[in-house]
SEVEX-184038 format. One record per residue: x, y, z of N, C-alpha, C in turn. Coordinates in steps of 0.001 Angstrom, whole numbers, padded with zeros to 6 digits, always signed. Example, Ala and Ser with C-alpha at 12.3 -4.5 7.8 and 13.67 -1.06 7.14 Angstrom:
% SEVEX-184038
+013190-005690+007800+012300-004500+007800+013200-003300+007800 +012850-002250+007080+013670-001060+007140+012900+000030+007870 
% end
This chain:
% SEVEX-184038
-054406+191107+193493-054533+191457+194917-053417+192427+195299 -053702+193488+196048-052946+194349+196045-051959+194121+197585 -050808+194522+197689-049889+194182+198713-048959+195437+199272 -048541+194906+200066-047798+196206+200801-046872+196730+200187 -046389+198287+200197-046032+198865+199452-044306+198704+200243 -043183+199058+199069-042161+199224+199664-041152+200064+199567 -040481+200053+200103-039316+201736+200094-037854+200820+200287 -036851+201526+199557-035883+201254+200113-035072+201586+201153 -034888+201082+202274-033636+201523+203373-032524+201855+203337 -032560+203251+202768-031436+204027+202683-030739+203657+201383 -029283+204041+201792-028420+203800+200856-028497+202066+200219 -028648+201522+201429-028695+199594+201108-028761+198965+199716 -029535+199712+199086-030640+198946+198240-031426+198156+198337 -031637+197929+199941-032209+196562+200153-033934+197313+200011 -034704+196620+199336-036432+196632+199068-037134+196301+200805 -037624+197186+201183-038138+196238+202609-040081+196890+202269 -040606+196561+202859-042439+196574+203170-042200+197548+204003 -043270+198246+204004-042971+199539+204431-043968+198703+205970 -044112+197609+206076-045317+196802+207474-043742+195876+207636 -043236+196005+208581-042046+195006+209036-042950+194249+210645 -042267+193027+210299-042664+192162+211653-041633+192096+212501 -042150+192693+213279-041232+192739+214902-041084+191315+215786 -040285+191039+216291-040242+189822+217127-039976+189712+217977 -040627+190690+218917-040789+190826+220122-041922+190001+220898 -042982+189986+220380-044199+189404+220953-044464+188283+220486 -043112+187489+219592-043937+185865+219150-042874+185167+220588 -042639+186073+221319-041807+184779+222610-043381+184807+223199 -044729+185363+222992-045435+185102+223902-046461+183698+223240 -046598+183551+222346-047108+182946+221490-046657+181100+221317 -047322+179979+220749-047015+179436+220315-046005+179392+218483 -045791+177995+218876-045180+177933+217259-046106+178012+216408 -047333+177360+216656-048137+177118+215422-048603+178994+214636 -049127+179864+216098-050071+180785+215875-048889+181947+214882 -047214+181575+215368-046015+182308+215178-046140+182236+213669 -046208+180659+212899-045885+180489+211778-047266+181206+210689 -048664+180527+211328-049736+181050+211263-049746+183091+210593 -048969+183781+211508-048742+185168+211186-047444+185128+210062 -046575+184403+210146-045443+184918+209162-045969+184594+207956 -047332+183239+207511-047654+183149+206740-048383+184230+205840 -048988+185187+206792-050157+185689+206507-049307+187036+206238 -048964+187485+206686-047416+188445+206422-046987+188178+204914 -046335+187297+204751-045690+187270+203588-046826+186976+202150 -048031+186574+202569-048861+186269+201563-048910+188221+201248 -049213+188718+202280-049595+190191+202051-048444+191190+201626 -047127+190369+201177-046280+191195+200684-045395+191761+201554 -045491+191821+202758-044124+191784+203412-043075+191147+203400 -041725+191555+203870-040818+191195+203634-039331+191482+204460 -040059+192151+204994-038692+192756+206766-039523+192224+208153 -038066+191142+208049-038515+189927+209376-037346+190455+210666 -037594+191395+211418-036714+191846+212585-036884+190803+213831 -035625+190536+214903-035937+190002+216207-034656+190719+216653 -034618+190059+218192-033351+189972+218705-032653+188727+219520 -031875+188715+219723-030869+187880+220783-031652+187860+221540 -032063+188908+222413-032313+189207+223676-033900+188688+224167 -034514+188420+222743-036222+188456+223117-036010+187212+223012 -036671+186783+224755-036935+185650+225026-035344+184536+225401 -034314+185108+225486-033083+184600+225330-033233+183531+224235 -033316+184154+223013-033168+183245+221785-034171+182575+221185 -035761+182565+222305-036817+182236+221598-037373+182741+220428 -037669+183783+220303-038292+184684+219327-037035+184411+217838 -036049+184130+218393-035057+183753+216771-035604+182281+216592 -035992+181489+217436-035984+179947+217318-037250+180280+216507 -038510+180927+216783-039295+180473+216377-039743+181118+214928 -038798+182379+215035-039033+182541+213689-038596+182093+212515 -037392+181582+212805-036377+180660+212379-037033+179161+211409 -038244+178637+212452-038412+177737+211852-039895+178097+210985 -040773+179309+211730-041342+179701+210676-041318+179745+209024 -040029+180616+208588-039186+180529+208055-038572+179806+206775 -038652+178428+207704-037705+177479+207142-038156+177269+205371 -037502+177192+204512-037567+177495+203226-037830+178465+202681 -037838+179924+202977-038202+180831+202687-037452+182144+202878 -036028+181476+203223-035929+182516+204131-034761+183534+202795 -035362+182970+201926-034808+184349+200240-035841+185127+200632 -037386+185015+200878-038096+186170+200780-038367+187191+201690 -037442+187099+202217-037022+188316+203200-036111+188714+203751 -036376+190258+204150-034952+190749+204309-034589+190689+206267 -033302+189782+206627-033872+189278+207745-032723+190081+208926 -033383+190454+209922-033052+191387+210495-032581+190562+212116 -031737+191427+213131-031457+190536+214509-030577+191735+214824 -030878+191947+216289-029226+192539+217166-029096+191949+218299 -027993+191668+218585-027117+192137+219861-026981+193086+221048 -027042+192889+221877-026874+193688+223432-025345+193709+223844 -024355+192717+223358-023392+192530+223610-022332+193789+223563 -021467+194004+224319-020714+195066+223563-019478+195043+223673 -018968+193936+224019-017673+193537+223737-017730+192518+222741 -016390+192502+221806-016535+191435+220556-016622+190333+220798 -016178+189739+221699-016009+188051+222391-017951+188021+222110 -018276+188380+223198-019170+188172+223397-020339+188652+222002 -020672+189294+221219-020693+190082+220276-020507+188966+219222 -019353+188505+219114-019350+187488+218089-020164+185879+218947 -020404+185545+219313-020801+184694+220161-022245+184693+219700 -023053+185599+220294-024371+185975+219748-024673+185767+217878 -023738+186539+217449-023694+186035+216131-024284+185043+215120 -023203+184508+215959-023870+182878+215355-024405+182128+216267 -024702+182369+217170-025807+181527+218278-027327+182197+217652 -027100+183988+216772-028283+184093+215912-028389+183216+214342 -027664+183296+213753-027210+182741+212706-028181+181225+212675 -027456+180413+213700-027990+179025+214060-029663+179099+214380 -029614+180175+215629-031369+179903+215515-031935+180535+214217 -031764+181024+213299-032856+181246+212614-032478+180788+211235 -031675+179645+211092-031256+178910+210630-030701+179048+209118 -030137+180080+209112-029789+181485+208193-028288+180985+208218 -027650+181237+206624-025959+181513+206983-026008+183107+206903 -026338+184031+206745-026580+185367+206906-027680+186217+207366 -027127+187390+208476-028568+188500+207955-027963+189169+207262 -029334+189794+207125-029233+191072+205811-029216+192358+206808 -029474+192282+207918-029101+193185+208697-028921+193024+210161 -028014+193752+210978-027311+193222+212465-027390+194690+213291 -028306+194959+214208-028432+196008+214597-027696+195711+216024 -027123+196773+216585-026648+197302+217652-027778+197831+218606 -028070+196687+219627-029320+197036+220162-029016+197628+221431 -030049+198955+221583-029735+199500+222777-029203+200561+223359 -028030+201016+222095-027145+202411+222371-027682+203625+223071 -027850+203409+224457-028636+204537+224947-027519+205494+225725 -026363+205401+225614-025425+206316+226449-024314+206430+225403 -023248+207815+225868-022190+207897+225161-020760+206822+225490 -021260+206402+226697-020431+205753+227070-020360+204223+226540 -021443+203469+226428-021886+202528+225615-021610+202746+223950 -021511+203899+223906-020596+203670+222486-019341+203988+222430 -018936+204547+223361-017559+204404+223478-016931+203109+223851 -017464+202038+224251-017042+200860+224813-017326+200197+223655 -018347+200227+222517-018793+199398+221437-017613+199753+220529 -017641+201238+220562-016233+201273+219519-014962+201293+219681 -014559+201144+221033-013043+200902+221240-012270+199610+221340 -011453+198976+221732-010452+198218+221855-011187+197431+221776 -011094+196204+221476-012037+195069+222162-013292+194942+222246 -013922+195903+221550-015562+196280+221374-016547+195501+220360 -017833+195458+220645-018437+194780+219694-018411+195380+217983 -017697+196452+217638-017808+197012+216236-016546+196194+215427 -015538+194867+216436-014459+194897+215775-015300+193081+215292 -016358+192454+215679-016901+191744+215578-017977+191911+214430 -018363+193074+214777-019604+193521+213796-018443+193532+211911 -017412+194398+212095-016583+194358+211197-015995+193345+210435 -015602+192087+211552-015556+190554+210873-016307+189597+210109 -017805+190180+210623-019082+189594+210692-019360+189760+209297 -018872+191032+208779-019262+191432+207515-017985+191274+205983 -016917+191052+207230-015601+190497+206065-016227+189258+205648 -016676+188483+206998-016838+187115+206256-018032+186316+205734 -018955+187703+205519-020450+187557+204718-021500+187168+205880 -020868+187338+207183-022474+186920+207859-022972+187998+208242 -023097+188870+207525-023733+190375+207724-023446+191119+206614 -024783+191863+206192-024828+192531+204636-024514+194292+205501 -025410+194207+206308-025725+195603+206996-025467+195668+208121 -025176+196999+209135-025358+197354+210339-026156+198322+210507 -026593+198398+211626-027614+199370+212094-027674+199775+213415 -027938+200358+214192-028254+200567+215680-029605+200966+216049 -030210+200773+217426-031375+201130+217793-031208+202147+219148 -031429+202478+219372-031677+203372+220772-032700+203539+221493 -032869+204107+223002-033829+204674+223461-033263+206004+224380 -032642+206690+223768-032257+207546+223983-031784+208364+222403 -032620+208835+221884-032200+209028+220430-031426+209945+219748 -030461+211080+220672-028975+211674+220013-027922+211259+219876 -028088+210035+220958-026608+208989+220810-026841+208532+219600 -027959+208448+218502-028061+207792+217140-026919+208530+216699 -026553+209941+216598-026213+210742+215711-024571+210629+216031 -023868+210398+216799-022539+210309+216541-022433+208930+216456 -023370+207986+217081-022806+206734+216775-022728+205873+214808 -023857+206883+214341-023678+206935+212544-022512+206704+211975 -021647+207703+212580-020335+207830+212114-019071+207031+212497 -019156+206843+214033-018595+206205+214868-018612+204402+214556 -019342+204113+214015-019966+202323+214073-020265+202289+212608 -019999+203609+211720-020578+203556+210082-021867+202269+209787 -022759+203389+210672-024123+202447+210299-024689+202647+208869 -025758+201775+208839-026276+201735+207393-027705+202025+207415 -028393+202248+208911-029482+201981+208990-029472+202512+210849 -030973+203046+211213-030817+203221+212533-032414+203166+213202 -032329+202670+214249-033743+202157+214696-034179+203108+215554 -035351+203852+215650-035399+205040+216322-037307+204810+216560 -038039+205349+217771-039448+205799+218260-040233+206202+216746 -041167+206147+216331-041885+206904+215680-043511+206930+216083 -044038+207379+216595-045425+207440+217016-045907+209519+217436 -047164+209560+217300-047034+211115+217723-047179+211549+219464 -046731+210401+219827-046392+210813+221528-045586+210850+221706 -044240+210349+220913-042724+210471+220853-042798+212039+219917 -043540+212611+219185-043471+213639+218970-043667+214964+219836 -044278+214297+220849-044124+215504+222252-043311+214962+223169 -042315+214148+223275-041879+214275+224574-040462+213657+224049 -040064+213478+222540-038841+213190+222178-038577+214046+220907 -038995+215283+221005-039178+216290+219624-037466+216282+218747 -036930+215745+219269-035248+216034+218803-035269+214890+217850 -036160+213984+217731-035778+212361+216851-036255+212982+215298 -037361+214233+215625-037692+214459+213640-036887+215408+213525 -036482+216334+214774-035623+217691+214478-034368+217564+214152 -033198+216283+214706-032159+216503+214473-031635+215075+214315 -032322+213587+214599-031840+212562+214127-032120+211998+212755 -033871+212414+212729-033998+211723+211149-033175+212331+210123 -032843+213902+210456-032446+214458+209248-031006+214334+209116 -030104+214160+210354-028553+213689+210122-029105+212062+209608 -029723+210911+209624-029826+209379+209033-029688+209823+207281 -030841+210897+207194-031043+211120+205640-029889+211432+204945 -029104+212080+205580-028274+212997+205081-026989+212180+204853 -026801+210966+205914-025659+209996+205723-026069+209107+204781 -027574+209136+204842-027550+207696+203239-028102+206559+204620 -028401+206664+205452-029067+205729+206396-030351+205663+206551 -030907+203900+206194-031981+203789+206242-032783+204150+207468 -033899+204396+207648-034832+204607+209010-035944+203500+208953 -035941+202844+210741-036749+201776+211268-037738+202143+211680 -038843+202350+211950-039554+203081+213216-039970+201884+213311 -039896+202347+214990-040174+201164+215631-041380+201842+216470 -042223+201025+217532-043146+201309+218273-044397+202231+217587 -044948+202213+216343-046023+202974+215762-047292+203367+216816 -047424+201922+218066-048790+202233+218674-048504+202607+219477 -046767+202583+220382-046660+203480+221259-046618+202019+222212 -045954+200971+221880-046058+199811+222683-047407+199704+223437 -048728+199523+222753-049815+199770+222750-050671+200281+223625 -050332+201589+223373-050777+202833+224413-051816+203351+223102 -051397+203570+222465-052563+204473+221170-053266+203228+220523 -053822+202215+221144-054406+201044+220755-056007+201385+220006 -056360+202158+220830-057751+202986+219882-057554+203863+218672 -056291+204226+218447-055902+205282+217497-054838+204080+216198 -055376+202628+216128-054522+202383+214921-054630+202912+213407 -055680+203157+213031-055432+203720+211496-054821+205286+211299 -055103+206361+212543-054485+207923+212787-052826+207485+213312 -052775+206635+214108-051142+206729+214329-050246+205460+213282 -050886+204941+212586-050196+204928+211239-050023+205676+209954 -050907+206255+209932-051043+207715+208657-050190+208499+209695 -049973+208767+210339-049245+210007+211239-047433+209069+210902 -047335+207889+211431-045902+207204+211340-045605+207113+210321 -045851+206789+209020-045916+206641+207999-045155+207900+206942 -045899+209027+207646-045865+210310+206884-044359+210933+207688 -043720+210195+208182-042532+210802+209250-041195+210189+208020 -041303+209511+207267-040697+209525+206087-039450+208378+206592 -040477+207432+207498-039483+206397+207336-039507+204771+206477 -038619+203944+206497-038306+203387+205199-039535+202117+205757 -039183+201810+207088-039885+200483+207250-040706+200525+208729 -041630+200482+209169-042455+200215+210659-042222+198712+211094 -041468+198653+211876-041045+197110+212910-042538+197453+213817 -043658+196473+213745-044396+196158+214182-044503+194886+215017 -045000+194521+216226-045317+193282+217017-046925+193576+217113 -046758+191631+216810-048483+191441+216853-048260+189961+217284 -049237+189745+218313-049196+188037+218334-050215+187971+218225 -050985+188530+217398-052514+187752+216709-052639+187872+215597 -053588+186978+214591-053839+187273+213496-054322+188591+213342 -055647+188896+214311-056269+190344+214138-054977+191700+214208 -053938+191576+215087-053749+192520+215170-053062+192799+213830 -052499+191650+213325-051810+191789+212011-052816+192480+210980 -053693+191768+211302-054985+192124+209448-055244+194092+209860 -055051+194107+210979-055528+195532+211225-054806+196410+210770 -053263+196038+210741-052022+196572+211067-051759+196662+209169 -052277+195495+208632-051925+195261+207242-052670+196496+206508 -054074+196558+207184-054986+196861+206396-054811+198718+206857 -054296+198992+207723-053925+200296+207487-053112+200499+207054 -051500+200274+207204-050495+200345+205717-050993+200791+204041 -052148+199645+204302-052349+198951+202710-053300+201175+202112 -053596+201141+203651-054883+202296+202802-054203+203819+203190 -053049+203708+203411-052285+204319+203783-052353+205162+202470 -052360+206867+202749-052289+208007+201726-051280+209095+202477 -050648+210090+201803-049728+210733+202271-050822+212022+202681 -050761+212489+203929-051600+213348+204297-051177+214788+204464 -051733+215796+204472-051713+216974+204278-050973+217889+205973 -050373+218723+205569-049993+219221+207126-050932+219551+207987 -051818+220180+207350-053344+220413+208532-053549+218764+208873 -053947+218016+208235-054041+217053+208154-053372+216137+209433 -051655+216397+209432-051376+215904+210556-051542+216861+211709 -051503+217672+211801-051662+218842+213062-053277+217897+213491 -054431+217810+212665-055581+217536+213220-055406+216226+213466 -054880+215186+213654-054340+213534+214387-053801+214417+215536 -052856+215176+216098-052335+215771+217061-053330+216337+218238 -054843+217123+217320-055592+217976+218028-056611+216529+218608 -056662+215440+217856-058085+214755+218007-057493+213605+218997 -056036+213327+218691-055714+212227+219494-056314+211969+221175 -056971+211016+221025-057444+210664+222825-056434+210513+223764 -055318+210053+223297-054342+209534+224436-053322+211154+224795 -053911+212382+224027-053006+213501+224430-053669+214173+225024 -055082+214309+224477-056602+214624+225164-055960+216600+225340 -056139+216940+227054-056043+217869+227207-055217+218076+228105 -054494+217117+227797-053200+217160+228899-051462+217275+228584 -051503+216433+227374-050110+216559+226761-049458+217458+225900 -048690+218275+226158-048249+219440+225312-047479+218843+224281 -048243+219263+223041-047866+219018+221466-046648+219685+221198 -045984+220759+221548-044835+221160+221626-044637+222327+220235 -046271+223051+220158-046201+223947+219417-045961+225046+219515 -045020+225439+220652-044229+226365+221176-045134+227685+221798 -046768+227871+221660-047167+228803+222102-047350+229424+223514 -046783+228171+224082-046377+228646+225688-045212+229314+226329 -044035+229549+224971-042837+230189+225695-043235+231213+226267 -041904+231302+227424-041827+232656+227804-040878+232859+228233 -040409+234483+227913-038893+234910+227774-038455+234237+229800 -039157+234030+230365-038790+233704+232081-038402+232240+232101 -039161+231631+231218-038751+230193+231149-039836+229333+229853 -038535+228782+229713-039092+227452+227922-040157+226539+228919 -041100+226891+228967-042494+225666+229389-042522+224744+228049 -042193+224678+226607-042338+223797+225908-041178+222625+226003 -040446+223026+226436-038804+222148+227227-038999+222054+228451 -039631+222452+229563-040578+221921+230042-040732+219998+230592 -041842+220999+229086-042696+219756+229172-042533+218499+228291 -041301+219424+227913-040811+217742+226974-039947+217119+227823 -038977+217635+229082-038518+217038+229774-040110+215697+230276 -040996+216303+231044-041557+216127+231798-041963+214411+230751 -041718+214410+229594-042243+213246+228828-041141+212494+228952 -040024+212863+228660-038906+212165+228771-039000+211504+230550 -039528+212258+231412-039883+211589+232941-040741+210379+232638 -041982+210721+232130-042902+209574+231859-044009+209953+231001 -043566+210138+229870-044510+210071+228983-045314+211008+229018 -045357+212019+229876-046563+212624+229912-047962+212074+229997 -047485+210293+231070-048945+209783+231201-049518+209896+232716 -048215+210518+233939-049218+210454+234652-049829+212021+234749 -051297+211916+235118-051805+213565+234595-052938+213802+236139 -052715+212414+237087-053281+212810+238108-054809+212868+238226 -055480+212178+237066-056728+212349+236873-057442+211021+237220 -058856+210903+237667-059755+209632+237563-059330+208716+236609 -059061+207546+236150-059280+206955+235088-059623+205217+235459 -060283+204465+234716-060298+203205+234267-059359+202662+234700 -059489+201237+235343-058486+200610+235920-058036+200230+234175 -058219+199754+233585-057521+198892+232381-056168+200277+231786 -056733+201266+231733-056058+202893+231521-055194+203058+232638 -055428+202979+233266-054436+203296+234810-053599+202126+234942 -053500+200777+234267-052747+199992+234276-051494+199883+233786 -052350+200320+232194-051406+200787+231112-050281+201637+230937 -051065+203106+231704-050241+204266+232015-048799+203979+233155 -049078+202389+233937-048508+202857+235141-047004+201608+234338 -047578+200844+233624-046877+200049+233176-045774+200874+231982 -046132+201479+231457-045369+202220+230265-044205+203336+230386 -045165+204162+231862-044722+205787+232041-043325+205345+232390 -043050+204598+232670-040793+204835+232427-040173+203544+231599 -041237+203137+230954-040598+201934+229815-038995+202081+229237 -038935+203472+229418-037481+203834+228560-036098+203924+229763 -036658+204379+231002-035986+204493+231978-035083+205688+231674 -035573+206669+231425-035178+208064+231369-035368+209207+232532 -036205+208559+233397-036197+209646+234305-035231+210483+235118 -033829+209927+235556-032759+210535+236156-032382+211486+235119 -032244+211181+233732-031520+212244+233254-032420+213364+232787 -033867+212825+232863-034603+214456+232281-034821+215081+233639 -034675+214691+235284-033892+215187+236147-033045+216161+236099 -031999+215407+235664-030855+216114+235681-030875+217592+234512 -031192+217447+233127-031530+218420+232380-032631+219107+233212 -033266+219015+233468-034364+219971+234060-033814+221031+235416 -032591+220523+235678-032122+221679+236946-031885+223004+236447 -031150+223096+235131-031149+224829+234765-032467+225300+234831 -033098+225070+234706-035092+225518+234304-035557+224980+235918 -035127+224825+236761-035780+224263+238271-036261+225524+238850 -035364+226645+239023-035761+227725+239979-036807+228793+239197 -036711+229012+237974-037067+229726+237140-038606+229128+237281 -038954+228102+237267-040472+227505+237143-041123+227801+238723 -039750+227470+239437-040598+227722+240749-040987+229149+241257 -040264+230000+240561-040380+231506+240636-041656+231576+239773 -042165+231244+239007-043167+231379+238219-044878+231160+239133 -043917+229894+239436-045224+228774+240283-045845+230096+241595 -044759+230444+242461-044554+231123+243312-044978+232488+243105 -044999+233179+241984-045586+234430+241567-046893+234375+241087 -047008+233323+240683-048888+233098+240347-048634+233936+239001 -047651+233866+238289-047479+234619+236609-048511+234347+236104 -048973+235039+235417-050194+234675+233818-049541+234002+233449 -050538+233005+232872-049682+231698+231762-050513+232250+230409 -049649+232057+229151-050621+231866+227961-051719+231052+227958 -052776+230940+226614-053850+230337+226778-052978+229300+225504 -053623+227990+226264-053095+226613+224843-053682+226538+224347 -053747+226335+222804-054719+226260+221904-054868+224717+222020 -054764+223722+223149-055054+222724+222450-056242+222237+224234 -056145+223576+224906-056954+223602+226001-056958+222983+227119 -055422+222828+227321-054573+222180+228374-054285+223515+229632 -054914+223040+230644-054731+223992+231386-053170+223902+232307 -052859+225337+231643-050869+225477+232157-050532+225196+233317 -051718+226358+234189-051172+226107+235547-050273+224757+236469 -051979+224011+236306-051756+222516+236570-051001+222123+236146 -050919+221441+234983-049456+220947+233970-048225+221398+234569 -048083+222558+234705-046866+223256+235120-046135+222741+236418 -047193+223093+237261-047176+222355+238898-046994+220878+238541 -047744+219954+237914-047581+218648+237892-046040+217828+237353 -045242+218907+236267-044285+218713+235489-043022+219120+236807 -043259+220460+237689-042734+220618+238322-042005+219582+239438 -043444+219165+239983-043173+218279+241314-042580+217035+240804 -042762+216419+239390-042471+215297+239195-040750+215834+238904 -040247+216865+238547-039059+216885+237872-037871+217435+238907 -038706+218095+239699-037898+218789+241246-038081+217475+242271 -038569+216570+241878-038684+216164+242937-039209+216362+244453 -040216+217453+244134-040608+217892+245257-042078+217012+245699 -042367+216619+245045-043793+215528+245603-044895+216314+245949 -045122+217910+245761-045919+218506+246124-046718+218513+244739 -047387+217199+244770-048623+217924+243527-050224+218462+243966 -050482+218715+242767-051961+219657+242702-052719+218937+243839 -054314+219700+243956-054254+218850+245193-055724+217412+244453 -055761+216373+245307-056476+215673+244612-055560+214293+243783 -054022+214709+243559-053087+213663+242381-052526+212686+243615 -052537+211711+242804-052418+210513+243409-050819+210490+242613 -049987+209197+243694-048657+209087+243902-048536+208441+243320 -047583+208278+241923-046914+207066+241335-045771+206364+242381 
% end
């Protein structure tokens, strides 16, 4: 019987399944259905069991914990911290340690690093890195790692926190509206010898119709392990069974997942640069405009179950002040555009500019003047 394939994380040596179980979504779950999936997981050859502190205040460790229980050699077992002072930092520790009834992980991620300032507080005086450092003198930690949602703070904090490993977006909607995570984080991780996590493959299940295209698409982004959440059997067997048929695909290949995807349709700019113009970057833009929200609200009719989704997700990251704030050099320049009625290029992916433009505008100026017909988030 054939089983999930595996890569190593980085420099580590550690073997992980290239299908990791996330433990985010067994705080929603019972124990039975929890153990039920880790079973079915590990029969299929997985072997990277991630949670945190934070999910569920300690549930999601309790229950995987006892999932677990005798088994816990066959996997490589993962947990972070929010903490960022060491007191506290070490505290969590072993309040993880205890729930998942482990004298070690094999890996301790730094959850959260979304500012420079947050790593300046993790790595100075009194910070959680002087805990993380003990943690590993005295064997209750093989590895460190960090996660973000803000993903350039990955790149000095590498060096800064000497990670081993770093948890970063991978889906192709984070490829339009976070283009800097394949351009300039994966390739400083590679380059230090640091393993790569991707986390969120469905897009915290926004690309829920697109699971077998946005795993061949995550997959092919050349990272070591996919932290997946499922609190069902189905979503697991689905999740298994694309991994399992998983082939390395061709560059046309991914460009056409980009052109066919439903959830980008004819609205989200892929960020294939054919819209510059020497007056103003519309492809920066509109990657601000994702970093606002995803590039999900688009002002159009849709499905209450779709319009739920969109309304629930579009600032999941809570980025909007600062792609704000970046978007003021490019503020007047768009409105001079808007205001001149300029020719726009034609998109090859048949996204009409105008609109987009105006819609990216009002949401990023803050001016509330959208197209006419768009409804108010």
């Amino acid at each position: 019987m054939s089983t999930l394939p595996r890569r190593t994380l980085g420099d580590t040596g550690l073997q992980v399944s290239q299908l990791g179980l996330g433990g985010f979504h067994q705080v929603e779950i019972g124990q039975s259905l929890v153990t039920q999936i880790v079973d079915r997981y590990l029969e299929a050859g997985g072997n990277y069991v991630e949670t945190a502190r934070s999910y569920g205040g300690g549930v999601s460790e309790i229950k995987l914990g006892r999932a677990l229980q005798g088994r816990r050699h066959q996997v490589v077992l993962a947990s972070k911290t929010g903490q960022r002072d060491a007191e506290g930092a070490w505290r969590e520790i072993n309040e993880t340690l205890q729930a998942l009834g482990s004298d070690h992980l094999d890996l301790l991620l730094y959850h959260g690093i979304n500012d420079l300032e947050t790593l300046d507080r993790l790595a100075g005086p009194g910070g959680a890195a002087e805990s993380f450092a003990r943690a590993r003198e005295e064997g209750l930690v093989r590895f460190v790692g960090a996660s973000s949602h803000w993903p350039l703070v990955l790149i000095p904090a590498m060096e800064r926190l000497e990670l081993d490993a770093v948890m970063h977006w991978v889906n192709y909607l984070v490829t339009c509206n976070y283009p800097e995570i394949y351009a300039r984080v994966a390739p400083a991780a590679r380059q230090r010898g640091c393993g790569i996590i991707g986390m969120k493959p469905l897009g915290d299940g926004y690309l829920y119709r697109s699971v077998e295209p946005a795993f061949t698409y995550a997959l092919a982004q050349e990272v070591d392990v996919l932290a997946c959440g499922f609190n069902s059997l189905e979503m697991l067997e689905a999740d298994i069974a694309a991994v399992m048929a998983w082939e390395r695909p061709s560059d046309a290949a991914l460009q056409q997942i980009l052109a066919d995807a439903p959830e980008l349709g004819d609205y989200v700019c892929r960020q294939c640069g054919a819209c510059h113009l020497p007056e103003a970057d519309l492809p920066r833009v509109f990657e601000l405009e994702g970093k606002f929200d995803q590039q999900m609200i688009d002002g159009r009719p849709t499905d209450a179950p779709d319009y739920a989704l969109r309304q629930r997700l579009n600032n999941w990251f809570d980025n909007r002040q600062r792609a704000i704030e970046l978007y003021k050099p490019l503020c007047s320049r768009v409105q001079a555009l808007l205001e001149q009625n300029a020719t726009l290029p034609a998109c090859p992916y048949g996204i009409d500019l105008r609109y987009k433009l105006r819609m990216a505008h009002a949401k990023l100026a803050g001016s509330g003047k959208f197209p006419a017909g768009e409804f108010h988030f």
